[in-house]
C-alpha positions as protocol buffer text, in pm:
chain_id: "A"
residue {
  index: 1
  type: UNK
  ca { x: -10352 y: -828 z: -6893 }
}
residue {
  index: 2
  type: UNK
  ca { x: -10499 y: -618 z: -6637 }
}
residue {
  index: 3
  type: UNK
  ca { x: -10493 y: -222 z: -6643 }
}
residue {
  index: 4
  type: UNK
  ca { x: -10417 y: 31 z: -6379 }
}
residue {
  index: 5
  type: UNK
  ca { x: -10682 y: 246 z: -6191 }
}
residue {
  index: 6
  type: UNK
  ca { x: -10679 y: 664 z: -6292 }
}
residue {
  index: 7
  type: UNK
  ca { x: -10559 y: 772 z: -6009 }
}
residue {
  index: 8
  type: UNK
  ca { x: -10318 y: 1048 z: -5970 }
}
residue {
  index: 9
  type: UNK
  ca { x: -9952 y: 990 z: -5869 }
}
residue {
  index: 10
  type: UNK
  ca { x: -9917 y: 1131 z: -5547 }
}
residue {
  index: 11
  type: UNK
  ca { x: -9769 y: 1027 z: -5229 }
}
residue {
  index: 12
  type: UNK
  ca { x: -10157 y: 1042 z: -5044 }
}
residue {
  index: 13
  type: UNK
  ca { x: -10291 y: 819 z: -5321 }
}
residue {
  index: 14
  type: UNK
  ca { x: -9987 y: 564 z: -5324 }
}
residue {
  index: 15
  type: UNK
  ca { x: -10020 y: 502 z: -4920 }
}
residue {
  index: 16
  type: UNK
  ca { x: -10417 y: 491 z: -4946 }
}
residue {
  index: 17
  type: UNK
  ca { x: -10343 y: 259 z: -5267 }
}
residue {
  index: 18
  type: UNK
  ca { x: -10159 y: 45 z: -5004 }
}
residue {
  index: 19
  type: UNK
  ca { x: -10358 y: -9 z: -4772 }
}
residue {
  index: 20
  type: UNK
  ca { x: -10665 y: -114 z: -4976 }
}
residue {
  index: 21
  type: UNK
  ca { x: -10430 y: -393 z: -5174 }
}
residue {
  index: 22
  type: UNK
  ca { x: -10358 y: -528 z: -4778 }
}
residue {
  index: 23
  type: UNK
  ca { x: -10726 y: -554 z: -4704 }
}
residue {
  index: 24
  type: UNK
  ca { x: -10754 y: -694 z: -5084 }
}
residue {
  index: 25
  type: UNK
  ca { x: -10529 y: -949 z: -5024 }
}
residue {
  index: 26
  type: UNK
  ca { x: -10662 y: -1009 z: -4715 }
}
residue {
  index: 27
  type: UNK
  ca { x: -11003 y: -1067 z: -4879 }
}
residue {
  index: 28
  type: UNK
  ca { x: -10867 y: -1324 z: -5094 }
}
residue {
  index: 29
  type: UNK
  ca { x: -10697 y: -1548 z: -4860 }
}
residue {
  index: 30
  type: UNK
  ca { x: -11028 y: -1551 z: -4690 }
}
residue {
  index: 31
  type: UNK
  ca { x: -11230 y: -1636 z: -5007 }
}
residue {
  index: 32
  type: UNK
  ca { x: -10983 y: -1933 z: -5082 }
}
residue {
  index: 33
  type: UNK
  ca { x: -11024 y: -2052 z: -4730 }
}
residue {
  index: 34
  type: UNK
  ca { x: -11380 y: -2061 z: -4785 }
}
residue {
  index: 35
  type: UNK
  ca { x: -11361 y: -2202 z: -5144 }
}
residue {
  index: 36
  type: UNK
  ca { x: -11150 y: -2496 z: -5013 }
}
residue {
  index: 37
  type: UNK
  ca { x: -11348 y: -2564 z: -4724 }
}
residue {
  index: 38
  type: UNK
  ca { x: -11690 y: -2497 z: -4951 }
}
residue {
  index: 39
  type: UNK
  ca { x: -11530 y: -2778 z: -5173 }
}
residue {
  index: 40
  type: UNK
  ca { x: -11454 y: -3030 z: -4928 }
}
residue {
  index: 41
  type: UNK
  ca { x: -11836 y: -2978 z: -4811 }
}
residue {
  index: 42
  type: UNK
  ca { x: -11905 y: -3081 z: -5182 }
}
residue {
  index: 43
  type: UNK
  ca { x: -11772 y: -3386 z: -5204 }
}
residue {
  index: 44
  type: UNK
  ca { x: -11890 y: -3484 z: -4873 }
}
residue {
  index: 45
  type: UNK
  ca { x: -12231 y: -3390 z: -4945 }
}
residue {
  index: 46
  type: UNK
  ca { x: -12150 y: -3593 z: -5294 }
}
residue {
  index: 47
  type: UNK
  ca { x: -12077 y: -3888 z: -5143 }
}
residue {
  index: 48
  type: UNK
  ca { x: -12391 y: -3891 z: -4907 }
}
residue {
  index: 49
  type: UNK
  ca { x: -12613 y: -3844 z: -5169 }
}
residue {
  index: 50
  type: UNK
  ca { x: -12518 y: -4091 z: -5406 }
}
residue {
  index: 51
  type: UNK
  ca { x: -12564 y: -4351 z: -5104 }
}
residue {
  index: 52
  type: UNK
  ca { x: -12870 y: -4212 z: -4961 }
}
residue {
  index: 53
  type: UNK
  ca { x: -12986 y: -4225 z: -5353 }
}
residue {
  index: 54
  type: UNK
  ca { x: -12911 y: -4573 z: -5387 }
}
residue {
  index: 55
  type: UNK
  ca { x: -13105 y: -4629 z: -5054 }
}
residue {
  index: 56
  type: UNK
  ca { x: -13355 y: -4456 z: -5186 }
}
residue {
  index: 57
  type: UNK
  ca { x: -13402 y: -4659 z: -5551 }
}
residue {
  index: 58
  type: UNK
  ca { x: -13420 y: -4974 z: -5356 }
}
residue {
  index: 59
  type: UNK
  ca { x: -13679 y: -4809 z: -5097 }
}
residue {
  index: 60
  type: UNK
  ca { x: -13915 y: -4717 z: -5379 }
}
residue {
  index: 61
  type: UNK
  ca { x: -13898 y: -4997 z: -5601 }
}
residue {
  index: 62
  type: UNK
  ca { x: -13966 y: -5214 z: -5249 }
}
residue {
  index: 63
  type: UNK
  ca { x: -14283 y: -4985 z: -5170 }
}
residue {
  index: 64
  type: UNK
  ca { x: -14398 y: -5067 z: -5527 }
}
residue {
  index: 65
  type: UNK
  ca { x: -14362 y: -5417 z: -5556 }
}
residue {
  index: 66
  type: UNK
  ca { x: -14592 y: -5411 z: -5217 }
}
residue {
  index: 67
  type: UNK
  ca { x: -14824 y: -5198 z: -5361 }
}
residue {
  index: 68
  type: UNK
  ca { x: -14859 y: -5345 z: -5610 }
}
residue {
  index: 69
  type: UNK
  ca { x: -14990 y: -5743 z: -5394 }
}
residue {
  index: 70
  type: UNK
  ca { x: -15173 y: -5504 z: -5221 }
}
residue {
  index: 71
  type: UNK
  ca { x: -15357 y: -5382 z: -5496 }
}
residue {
  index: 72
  type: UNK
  ca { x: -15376 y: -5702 z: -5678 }
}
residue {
  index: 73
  type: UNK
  ca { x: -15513 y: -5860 z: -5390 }
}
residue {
  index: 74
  type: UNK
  ca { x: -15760 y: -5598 z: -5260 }
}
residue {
  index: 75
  type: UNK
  ca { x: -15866 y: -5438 z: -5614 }
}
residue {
  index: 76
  type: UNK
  ca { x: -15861 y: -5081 z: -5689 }
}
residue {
  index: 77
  type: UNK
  ca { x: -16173 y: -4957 z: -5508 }
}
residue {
  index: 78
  type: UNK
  ca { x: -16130 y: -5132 z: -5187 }
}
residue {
  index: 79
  type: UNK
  ca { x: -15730 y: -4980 z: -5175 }
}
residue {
  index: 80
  type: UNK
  ca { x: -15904 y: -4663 z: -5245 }
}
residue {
  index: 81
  type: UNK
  ca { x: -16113 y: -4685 z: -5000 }
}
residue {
  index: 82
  type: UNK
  ca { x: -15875 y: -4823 z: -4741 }
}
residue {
  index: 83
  type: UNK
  ca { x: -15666 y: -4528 z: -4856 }
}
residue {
  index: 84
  type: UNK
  ca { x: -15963 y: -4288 z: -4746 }
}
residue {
  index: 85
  type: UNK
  ca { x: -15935 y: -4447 z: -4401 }
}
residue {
  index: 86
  type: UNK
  ca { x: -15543 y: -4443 z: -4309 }
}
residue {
  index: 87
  type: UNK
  ca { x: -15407 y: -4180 z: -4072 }
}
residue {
  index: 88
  type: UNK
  ca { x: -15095 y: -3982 z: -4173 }
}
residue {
  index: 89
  type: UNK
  ca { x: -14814 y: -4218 z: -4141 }
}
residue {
  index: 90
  type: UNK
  ca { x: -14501 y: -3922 z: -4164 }
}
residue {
  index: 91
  type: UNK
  ca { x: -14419 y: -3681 z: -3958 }
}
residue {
  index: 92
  type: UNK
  ca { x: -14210 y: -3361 z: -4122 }
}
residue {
  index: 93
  type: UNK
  ca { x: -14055 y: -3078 z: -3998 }
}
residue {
  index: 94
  type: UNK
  ca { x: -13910 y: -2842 z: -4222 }
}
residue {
  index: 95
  type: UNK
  ca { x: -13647 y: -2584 z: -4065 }
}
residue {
  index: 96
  type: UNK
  ca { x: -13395 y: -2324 z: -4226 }
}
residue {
  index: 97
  type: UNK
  ca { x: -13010 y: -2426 z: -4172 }
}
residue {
  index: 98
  type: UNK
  ca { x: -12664 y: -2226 z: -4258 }
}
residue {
  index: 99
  type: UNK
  ca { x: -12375 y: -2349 z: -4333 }
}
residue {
  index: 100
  type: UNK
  ca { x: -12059 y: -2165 z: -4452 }
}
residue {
  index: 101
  type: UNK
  ca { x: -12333 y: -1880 z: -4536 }
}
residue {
  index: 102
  type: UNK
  ca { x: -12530 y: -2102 z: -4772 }
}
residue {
  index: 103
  type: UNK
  ca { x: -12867 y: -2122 z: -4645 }
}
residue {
  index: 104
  type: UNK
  ca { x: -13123 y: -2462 z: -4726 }
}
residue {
  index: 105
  type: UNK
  ca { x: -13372 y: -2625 z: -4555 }
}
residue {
  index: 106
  type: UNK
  ca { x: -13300 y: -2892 z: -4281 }
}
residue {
  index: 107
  type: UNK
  ca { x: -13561 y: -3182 z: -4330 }
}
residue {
  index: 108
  type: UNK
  ca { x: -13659 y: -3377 z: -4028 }
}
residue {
  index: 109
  type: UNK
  ca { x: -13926 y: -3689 z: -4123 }
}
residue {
  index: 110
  type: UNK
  ca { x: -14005 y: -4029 z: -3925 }
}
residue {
  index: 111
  type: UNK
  ca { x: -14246 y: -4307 z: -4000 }
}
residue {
  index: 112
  type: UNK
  ca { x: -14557 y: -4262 z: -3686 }
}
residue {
  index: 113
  type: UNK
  ca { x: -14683 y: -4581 z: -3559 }
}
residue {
  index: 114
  type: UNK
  ca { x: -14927 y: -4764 z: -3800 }
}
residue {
  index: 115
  type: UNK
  ca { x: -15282 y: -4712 z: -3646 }
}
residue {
  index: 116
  type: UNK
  ca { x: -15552 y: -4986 z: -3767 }
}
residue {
  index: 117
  type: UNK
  ca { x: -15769 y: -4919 z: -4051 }
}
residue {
  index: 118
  type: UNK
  ca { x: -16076 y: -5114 z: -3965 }
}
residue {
  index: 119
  type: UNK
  ca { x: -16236 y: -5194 z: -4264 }
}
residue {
  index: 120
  type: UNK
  ca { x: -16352 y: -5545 z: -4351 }
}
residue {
  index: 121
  type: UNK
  ca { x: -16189 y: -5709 z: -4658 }
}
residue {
  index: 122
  type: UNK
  ca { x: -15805 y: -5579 z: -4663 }
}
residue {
  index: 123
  type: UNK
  ca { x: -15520 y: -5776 z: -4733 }
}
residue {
  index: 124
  type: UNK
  ca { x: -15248 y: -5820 z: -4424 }
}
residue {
  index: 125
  type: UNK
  ca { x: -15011 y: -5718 z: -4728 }
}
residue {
  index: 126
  type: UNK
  ca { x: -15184 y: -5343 z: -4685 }
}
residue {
  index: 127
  type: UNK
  ca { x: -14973 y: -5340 z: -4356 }
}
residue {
  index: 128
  type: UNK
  ca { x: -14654 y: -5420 z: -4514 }
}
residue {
  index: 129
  type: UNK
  ca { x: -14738 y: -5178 z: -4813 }
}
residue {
  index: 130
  type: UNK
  ca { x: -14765 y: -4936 z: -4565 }
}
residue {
  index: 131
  type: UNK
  ca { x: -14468 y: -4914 z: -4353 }
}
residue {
  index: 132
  type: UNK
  ca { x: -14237 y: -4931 z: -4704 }
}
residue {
  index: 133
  type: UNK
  ca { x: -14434 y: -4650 z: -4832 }
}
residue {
  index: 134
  type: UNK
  ca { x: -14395 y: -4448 z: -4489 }
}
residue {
  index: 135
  type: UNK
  ca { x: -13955 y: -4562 z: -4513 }
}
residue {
  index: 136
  type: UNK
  ca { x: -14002 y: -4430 z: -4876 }
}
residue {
  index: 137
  type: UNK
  ca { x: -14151 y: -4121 z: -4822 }
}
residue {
  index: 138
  type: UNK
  ca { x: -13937 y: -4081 z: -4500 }
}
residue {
  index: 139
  type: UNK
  ca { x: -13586 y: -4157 z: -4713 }
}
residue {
  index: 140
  type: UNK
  ca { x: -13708 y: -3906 z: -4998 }
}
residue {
  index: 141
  type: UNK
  ca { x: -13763 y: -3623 z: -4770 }
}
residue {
  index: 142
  type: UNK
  ca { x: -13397 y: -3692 z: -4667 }
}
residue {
  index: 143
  type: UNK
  ca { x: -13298 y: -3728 z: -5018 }
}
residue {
  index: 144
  type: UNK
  ca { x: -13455 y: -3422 z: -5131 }
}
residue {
  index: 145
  type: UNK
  ca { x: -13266 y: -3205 z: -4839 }
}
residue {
  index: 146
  type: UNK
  ca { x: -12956 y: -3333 z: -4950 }
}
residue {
  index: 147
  type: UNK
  ca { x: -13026 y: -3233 z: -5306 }
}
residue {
  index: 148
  type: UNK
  ca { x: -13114 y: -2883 z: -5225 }
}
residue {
  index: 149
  type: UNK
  ca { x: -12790 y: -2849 z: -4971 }
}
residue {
  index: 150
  type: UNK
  ca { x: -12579 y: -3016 z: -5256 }
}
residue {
  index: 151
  type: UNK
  ca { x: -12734 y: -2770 z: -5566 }
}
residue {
  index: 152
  type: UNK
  ca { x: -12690 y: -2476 z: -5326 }
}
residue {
  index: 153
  type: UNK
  ca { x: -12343 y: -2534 z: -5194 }
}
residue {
  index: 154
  type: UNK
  ca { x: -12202 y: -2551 z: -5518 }
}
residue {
  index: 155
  type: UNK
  ca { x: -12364 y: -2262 z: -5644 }
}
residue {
  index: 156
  type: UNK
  ca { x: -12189 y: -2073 z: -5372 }
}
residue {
  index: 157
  type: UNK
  ca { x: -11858 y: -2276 z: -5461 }
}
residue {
  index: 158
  type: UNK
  ca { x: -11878 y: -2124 z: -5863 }
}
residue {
  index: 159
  type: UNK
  ca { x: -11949 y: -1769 z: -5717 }
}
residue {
  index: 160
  type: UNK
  ca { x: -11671 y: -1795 z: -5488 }
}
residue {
  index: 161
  type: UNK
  ca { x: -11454 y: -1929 z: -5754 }
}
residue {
  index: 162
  type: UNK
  ca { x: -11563 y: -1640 z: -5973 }
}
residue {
  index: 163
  type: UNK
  ca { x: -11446 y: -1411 z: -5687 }
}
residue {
  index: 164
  type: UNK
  ca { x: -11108 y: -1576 z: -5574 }
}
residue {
  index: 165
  type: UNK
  ca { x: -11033 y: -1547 z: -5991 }
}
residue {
  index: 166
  type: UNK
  ca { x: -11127 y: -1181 z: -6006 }
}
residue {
  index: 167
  type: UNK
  ca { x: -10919 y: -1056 z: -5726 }
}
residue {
  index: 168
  type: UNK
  ca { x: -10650 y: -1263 z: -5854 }
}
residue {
  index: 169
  type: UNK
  ca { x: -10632 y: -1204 z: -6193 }
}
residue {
  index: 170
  type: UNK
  ca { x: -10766 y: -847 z: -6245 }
}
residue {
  index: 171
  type: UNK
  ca { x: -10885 y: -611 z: -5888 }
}
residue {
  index: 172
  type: UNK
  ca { x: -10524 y: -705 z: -5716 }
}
residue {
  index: 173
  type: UNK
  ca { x: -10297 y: -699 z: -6070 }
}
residue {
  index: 174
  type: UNK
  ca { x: -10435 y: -344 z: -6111 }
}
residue {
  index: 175
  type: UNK
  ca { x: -10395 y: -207 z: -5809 }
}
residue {
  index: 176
  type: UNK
  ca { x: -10042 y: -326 z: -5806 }
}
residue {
  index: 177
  type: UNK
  ca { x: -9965 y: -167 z: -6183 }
}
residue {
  index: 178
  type: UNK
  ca { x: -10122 y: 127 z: -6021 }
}
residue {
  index: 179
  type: UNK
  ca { x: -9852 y: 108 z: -5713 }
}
residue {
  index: 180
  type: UNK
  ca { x: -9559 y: 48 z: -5921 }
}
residue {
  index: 181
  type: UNK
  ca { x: -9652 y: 332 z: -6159 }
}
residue {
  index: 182
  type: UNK
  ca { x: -9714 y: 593 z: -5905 }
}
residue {
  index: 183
  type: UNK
  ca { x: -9422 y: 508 z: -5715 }
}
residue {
  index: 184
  type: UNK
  ca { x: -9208 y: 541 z: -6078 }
}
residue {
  index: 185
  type: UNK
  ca { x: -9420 y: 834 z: -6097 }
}
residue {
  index: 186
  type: UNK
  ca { x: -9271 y: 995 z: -5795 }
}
residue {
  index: 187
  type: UNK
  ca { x: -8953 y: 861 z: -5836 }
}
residue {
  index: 188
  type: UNK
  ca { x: -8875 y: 1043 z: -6116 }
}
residue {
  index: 189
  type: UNK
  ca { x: -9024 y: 1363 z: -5988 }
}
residue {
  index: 190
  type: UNK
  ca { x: -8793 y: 1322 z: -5694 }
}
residue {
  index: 191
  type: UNK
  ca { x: -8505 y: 1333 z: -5958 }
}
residue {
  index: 192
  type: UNK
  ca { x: -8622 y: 1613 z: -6176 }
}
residue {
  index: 193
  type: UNK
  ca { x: -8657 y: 1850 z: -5873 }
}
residue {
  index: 194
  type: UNK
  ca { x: -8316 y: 1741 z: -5717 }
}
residue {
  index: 195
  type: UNK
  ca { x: -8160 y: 1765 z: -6067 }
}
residue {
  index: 196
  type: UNK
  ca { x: -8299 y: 2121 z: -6075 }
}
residue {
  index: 197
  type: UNK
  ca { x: -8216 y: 2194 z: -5707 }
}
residue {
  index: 198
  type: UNK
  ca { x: -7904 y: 2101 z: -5856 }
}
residue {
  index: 199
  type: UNK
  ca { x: -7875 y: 2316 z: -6140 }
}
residue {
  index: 200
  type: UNK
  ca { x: -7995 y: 2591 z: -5919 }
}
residue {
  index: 201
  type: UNK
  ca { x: -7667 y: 2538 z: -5629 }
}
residue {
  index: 202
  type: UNK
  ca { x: -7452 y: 2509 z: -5959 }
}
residue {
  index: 203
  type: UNK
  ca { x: -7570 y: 2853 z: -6067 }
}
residue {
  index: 204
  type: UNK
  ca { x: -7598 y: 3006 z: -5775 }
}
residue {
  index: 205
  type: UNK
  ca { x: -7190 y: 2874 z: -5672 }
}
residue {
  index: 206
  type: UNK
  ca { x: -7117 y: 3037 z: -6007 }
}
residue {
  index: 207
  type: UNK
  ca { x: -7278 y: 3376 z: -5944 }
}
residue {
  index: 208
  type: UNK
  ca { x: -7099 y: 3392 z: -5607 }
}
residue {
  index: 209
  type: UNK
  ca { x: -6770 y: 3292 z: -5748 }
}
């Protein structure tokens, strides 16, 4: 059960008391506006990578199984080799993006146009094993963005949590008990000094009379 903040009961703190529980409350409905909104990113961002994952699985084991007629075919030095030879087939570009204040990188990648390798004694299949290893690499980049947005954004959707529950439960509770008890706090000072401005009349009629 939450507390109430030491503050003393007077009329100065109960109005300043007030208008910090406003911007409190204010705070929260923000934070749960966020939280929902950081949530529904979640499961969007869910659902994208669990398909671009599956795309991904099927990508790699395709680049494999071409790798690995390429390599059969050609032997190991000749791929090696042939590997020395072969241009960069990816371009990336790497760039910081924000979203709902959660920052993660923004990964841009696309396959370049296969360029010849010009050695005598590959396989045709090296051509093939090529382009599935540039859509690999080009669908794990993607893959890997979408992992760091996910891990990110729902890191920021447990601290949010963590700071809709606090107001809630204990900063905005206390400051409440804090109202209500100054306010009782006054209250019955109020009564005390009209009961003695009472008493005071009463003795004063009598003195007179």
């Amino acid at each position: 059960m939450a507390g109430r903040l030491k503050i003393p009961p007077t009329k100065s703190a109960l109005l300043s008391l007030k208008r910090q529980v406003d911007f409190l409350e204010e705070g929260h409905a923000l934070l749960e506006r966020k939280k929902e909104l950081l949530t529904r990113l979640v499961y969007e961002r869910l659902n994208q990578y669990r398909e671009l994952r599956e795309e991904t699985t099927q990508a790699v084991e395709q680049a494999y199984h071409w790798l690995s007629i390429t390599h059969m075919r050609m032997g190991s030095h000749k791929l090696r080799l042939a590997a020395l030879a072969i241009p960069p087939g990816l371009e990336v570009n790497i760039l910081p993006r924000s979203h709902l204040g959660v920052e993660y990188p923004s990964v841009t990648a696309k396959p370049l146009p296969l360029q010849p390798v010009g050695l005598i004694g590959t396989d045709a299949s090296l051509d093939e094993t090529r382009e599935r290893l540039a859509r690999m690499a080009t669908l794990l980049a993607r893959l890997g963005e979408s992992e760091m947005a996910l891990w990110r954004l729902l890191e920021e959707q447990r601290k949010t949590q963590k700071r809709v529950n606090a107001l809630k439960y204990n900063v905005i509770p206390r400051y409440h008990n804090t109202i209500r008890y100054i306010q009782s706090a006054l209250e019955e000072e109020e009564r005390n000094t009209l009961f003695q401005i009472k008493i005071l009349r009463e003795q004063g009629g009598d003195q007179t009379f």
